[in-house]
C-alpha positions, 0 to 999 in steps of 0.5 A: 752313407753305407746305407745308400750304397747297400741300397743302391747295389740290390737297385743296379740288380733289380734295373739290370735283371729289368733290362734283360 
């Protein structure tokens, strides 16, 4: 469970760095 959400952190970035 830890791993998904490490994984899901650098994805949020990555969306939110896309959208700007």
């Amino acid at each position: 469970m830890v791993g998904l959400v490490l994984n899901l952190i650098p994805l949020l970035r990555v969306t939110r760095a896309k959208r700007i």
